[in-house]
C-alpha positions as CSV (number, residue, x, y, z in Angstrom):
1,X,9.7,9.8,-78.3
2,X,13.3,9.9,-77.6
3,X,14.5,8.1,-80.9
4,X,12.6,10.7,-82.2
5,X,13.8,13.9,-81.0
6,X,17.2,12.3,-81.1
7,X,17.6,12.2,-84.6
8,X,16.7,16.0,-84.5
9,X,19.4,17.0,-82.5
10,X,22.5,18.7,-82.9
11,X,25.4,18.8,-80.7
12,X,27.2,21.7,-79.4
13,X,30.4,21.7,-77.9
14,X,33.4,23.8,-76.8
15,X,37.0,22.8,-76.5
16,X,39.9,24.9,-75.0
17,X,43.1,25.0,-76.9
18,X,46.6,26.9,-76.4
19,X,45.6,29.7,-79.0
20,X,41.6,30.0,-79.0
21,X,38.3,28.4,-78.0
22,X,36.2,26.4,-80.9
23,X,33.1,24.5,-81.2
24,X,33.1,20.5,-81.6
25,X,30.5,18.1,-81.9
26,X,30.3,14.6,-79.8
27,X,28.5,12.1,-80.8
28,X,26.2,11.1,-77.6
29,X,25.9,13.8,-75.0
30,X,23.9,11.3,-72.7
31,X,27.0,9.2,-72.4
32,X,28.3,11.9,-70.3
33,X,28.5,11.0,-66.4
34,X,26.3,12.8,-63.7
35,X,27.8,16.0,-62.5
36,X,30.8,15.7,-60.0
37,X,29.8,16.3,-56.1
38,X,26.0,14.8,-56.7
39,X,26.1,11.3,-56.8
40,X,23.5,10.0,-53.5
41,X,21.4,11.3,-51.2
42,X,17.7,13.1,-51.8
43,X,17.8,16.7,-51.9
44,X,15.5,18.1,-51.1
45,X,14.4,22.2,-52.3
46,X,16.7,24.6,-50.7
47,X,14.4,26.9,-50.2
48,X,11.2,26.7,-48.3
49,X,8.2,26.8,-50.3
50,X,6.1,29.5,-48.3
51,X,9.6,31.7,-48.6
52,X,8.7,35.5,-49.7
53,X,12.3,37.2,-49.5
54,X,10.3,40.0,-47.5
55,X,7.5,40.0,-49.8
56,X,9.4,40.3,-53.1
57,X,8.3,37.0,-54.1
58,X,4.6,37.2,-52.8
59,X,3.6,34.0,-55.2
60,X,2.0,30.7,-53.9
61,X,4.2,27.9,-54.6
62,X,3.3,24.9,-56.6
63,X,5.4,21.7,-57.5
64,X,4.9,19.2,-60.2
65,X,6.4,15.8,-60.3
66,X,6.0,15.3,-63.7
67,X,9.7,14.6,-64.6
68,X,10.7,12.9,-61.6
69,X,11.6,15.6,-59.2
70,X,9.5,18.6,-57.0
71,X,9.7,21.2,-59.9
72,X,8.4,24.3,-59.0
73,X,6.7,26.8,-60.7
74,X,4.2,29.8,-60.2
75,X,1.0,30.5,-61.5
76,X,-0.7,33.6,-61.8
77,X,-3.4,35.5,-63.4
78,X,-5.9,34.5,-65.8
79,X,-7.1,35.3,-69.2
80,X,-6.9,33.7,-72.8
81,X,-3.1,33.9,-73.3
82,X,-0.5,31.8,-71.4
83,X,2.6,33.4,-70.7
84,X,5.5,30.3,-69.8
85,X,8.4,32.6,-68.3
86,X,11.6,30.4,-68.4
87,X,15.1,31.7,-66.4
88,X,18.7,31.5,-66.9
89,X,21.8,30.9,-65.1
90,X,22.1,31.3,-62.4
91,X,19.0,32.9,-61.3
92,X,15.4,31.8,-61.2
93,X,12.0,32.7,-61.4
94,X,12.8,35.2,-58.7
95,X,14.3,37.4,-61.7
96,X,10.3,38.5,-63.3
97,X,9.1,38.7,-60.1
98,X,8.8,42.8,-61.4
99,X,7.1,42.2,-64.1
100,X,4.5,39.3,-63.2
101,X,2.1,41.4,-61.5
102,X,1.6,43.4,-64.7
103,X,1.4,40.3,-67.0
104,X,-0.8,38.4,-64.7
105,X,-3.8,41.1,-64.8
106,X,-4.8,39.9,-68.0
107,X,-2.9,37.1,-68.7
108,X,-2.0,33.3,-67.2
109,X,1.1,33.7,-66.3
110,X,3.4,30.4,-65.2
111,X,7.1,31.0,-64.2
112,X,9.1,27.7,-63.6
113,X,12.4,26.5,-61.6
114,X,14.2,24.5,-64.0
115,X,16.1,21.6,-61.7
116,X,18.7,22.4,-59.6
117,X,17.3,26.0,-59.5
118,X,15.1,28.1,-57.8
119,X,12.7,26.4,-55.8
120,X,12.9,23.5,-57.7
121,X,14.4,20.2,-56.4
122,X,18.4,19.2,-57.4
123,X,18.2,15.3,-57.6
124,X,21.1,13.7,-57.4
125,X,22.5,10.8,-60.0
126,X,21.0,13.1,-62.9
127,X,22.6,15.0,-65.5
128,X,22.2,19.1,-66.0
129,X,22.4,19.5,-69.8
130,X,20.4,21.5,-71.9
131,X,18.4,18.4,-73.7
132,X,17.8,17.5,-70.1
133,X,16.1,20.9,-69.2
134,X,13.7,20.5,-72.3
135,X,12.7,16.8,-71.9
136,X,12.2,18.1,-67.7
137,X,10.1,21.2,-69.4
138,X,8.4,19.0,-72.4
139,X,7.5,16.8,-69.4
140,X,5.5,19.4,-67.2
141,X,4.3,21.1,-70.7
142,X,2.2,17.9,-71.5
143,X,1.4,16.8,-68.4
144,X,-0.2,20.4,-67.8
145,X,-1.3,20.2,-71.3
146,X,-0.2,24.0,-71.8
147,X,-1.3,25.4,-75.2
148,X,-1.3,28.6,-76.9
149,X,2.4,29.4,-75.4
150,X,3.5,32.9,-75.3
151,X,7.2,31.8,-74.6
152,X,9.0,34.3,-72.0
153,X,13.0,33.4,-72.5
154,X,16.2,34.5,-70.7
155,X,19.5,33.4,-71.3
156,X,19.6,29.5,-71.0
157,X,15.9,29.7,-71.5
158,X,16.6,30.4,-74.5
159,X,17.3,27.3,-76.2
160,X,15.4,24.9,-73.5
161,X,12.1,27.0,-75.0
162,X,13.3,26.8,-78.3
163,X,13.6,23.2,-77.3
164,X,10.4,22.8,-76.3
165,X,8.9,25.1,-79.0
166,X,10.8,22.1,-81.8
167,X,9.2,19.3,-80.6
168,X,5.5,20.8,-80.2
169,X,5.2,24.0,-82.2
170,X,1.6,23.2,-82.0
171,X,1.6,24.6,-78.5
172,X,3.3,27.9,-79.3
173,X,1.6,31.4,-80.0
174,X,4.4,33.7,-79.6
175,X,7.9,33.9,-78.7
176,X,9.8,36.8,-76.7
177,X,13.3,36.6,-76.2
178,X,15.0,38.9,-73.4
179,X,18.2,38.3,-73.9
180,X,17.9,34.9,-74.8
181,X,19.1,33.3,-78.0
182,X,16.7,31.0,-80.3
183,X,18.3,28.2,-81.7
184,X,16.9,26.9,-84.9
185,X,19.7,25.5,-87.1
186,X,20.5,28.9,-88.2
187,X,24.0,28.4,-91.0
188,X,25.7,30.8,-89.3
189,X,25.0,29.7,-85.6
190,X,28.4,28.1,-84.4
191,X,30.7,31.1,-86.1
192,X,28.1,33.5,-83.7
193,X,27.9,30.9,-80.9
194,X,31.7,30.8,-81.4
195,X,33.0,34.8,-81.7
196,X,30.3,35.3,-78.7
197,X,31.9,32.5,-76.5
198,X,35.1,34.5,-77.7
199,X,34.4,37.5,-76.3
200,X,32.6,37.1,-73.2
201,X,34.2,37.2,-69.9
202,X,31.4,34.5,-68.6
203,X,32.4,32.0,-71.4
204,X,35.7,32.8,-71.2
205,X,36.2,31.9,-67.1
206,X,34.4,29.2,-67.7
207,X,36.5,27.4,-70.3
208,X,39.4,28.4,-68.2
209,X,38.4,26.9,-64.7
210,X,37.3,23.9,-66.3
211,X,40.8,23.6,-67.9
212,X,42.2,24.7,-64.4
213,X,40.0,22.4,-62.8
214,X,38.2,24.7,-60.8
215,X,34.9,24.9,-62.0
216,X,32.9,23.1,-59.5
217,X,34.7,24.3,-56.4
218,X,33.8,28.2,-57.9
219,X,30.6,27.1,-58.6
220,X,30.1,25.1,-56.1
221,X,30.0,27.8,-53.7
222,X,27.6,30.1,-54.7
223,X,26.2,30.8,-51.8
224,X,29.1,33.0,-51.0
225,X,30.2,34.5,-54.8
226,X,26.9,34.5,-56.1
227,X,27.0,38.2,-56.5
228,X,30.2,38.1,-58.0
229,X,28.8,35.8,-60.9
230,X,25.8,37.5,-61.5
231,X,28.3,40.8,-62.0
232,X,30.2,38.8,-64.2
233,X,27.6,38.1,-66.2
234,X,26.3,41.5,-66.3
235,X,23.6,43.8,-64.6
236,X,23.9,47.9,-64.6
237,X,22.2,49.0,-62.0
238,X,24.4,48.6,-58.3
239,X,21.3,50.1,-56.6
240,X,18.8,47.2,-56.7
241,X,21.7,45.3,-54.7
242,X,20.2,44.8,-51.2
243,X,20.4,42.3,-48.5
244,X,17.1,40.5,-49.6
245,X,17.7,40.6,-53.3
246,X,21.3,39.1,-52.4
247,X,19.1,36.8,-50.5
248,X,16.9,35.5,-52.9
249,X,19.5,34.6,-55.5
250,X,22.0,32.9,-53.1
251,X,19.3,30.5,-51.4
252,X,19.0,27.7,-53.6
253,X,22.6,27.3,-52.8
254,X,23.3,26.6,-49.8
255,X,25.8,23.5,-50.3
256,X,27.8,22.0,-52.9
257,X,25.5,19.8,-53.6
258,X,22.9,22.4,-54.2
259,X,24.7,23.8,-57.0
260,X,24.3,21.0,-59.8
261,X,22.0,23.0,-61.9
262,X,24.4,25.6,-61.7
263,X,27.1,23.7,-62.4
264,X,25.9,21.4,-65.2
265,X,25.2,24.1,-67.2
266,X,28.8,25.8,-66.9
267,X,30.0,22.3,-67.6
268,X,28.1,21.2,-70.2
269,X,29.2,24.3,-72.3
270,X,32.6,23.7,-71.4
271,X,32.8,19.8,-72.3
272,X,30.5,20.0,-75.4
273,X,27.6,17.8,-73.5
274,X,24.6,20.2,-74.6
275,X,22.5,19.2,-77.5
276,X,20.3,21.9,-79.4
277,X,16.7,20.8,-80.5
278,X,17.1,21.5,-84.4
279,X,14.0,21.4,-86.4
280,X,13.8,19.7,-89.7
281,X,12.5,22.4,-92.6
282,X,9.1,22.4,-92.4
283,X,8.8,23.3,-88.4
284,X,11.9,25.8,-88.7
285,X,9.0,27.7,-91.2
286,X,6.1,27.2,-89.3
287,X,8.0,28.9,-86.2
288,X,9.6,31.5,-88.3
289,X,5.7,32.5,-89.2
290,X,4.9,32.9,-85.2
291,X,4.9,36.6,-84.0
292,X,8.5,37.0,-82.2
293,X,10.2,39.7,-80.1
294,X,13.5,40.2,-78.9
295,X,14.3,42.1,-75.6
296,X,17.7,42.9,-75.3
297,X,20.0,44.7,-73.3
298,X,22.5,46.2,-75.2
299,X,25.1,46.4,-72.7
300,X,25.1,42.4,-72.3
301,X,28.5,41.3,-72.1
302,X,27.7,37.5,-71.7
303,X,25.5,37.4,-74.9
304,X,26.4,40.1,-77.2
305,X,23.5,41.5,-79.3
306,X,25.3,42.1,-82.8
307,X,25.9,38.1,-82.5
308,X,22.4,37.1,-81.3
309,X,19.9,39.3,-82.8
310,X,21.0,38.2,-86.3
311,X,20.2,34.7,-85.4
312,X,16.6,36.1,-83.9
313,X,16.2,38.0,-87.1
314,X,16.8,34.7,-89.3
315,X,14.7,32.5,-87.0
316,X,12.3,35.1,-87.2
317,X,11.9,37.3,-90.5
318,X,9.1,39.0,-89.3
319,X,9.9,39.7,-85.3
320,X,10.2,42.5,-83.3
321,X,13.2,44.0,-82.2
322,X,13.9,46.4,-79.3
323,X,17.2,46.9,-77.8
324,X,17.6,48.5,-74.4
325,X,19.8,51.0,-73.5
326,X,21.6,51.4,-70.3
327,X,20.4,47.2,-69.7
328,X,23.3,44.3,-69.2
329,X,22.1,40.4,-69.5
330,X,20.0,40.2,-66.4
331,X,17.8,42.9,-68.3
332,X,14.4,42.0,-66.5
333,X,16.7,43.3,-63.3
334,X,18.3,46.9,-65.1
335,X,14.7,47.1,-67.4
336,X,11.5,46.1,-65.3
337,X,9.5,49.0,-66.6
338,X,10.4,48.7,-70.1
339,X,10.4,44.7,-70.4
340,X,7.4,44.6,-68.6
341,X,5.2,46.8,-70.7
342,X,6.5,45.8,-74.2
343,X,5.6,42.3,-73.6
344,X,2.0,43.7,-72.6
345,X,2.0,45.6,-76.0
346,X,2.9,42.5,-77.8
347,X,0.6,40.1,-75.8
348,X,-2.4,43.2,-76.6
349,X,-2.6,42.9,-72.5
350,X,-1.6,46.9,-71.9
């Protein structure tokens, strides 16, 4: 399989010059060493299983080993659609824990860690790049043997479901992006992923403290500035900021060497070691004809919806668009009400 998808891939990078930022291409992203402060040692989840974060999080926790590491993921609800709710950076499942409830009373509803985040596992001697996130995902996918996917994306969700949805488009009934690109090859996809990465505070500190150096020692301390990069990244509304919500999304970092997810994904931006899943023609048009809709906050700094929702609108000629007003990039957080019931609308669950 991995010859295979291999030959489909594409490779993003980023480089840092004296007068702008651009994208490259490298050859072999897999050639790229382990990320820097995780080379030995188990580690095990940060946070303990049976955690609530004061009854927030009220979901029994389940792990699968399925790609080599405790991966953990909820699942809740039941009914004839599967809702597969994948996070971004650097949050995790924690950030639909609003909306759940409502999906789960007449749908399936699984929410998963991706490694080195969450509740899930950080192994050590591992790379954190975005092909590595979709084999991990792929991996529980199949081993599950989830079908009829209504994909649930944010941020760097985005293109691991897009990811996934490439390889088995077989397994996918619908897509919803919430602020969460969808990669497919579009022509226009670097210029965008380019003038975005231009623009954006997140993208730009990131290119800088790699250039600086700096990046894993910021980063590797998110236990203590976690709030500080989740503001940098974007969210509107100061009020939901409370000592347990501050709690919940500074556990799974404890310690440096918590922080690999975290850190790999910063990284891999910044050193051109992710790899987009890019479908040949005949799959880019049978995902083009699934129903689609795109969530997103209009005040998102990080990704900016006159760059993005083009590329969902050429991905998908037919999807649904709804920006939110008054929402940043962690939109599930500054629009529970509204994210929650449009995606029981489109699911036919309301």
């Amino acid at each position: 399989m991995e010859g295979q998808t291999a030959s489909r891939r594409r490779v993003l990078g980023t480089l840092l010059g004296t007068a702008a930022m651009a994208l490259a291409t490298r050859a072999n992203a897999h050639s790229v060493s382990p990320v820097e402060g995780v080379s030995s040692g188990a580690i095990a989840p940060a946070v303990d299983a049976s955690e609530t974060f004061g009854g927030t999080w009220p979901f029994e926790a389940r792990f699968s080993e399925a790609s080599g590491f405790p991966m953990h993921y909820v699942d809740e609800g039941k009914g004839s659609d599967t809702l597969l709710l994948l996070h971004g950076e650097p949050t995790w499942g924690y950030l639909f824990r609003n909306q759940i409830p409502l999906w789960a009373q007449k749908a399936r509803v699984i929410a998963v860690d991706h490694m080195g985040f969450g509740k899930s596992a950080a192994p050590p001697g591992r790379t954190y790049w975005l092909q590595d996130h979709i084999d991990n995902l792929e991996r529980f996918v199949l081993s599950e043997d989830l079908r009829d996917l209504t994909l649930v994306m944010h941020d760097f969700g985005g293109p691991v479901g897009m990811g996934l949805a490439i390889r088995h488009p077989d397994r996918i009934k619908r897509i919803v992006s919430v602020n969460g690109p969808t990669p497919v090859g579009q022509p226009d996809l670097i210029d965008r992923l380019t003038a975005n990465a231009a623009a954006a505070p997140w993208f730009q500190w990131i290119l800088k403290a790699e250039a600086e150096g700096t990046l894993e020692e910021v980063l590797g301390h998110l236990d203590y500035n976690i709030l500080s990069t989740l503001k940098l990244n974007g969210f509107e509304r100061n009020e939901i900021i409370t000592e347990t919500w501050l709690a919940a999304y500074r556990a799974p970092f404890p310690t440096p060497r918590h922080t690999a997810g975290a850190i790999g994904w910063a990284k891999g931006f910044a050193t051109g070691a992710h790899q987009f899943e890019v479908p040949d023609a005949a799959v880019a048009a049978e995902l083009g004809q699934k129903p689609a809709l795109a969530l997103w906050g209009e005040a998102d700094r990080t990704l900016q919806a006159d760059q993005f929702l083009p590329l969902f609108r050429q991905a998908f000629p037919d999807g649904e668009v709804r920006r939110l007003r008054g929402a940043g990039h962690y939109s599930p957080e500054d629009a529970p009400q509204a994210i929650g019931q449009h995606v029981a609308r489109f699911i036919g669950a309301a």
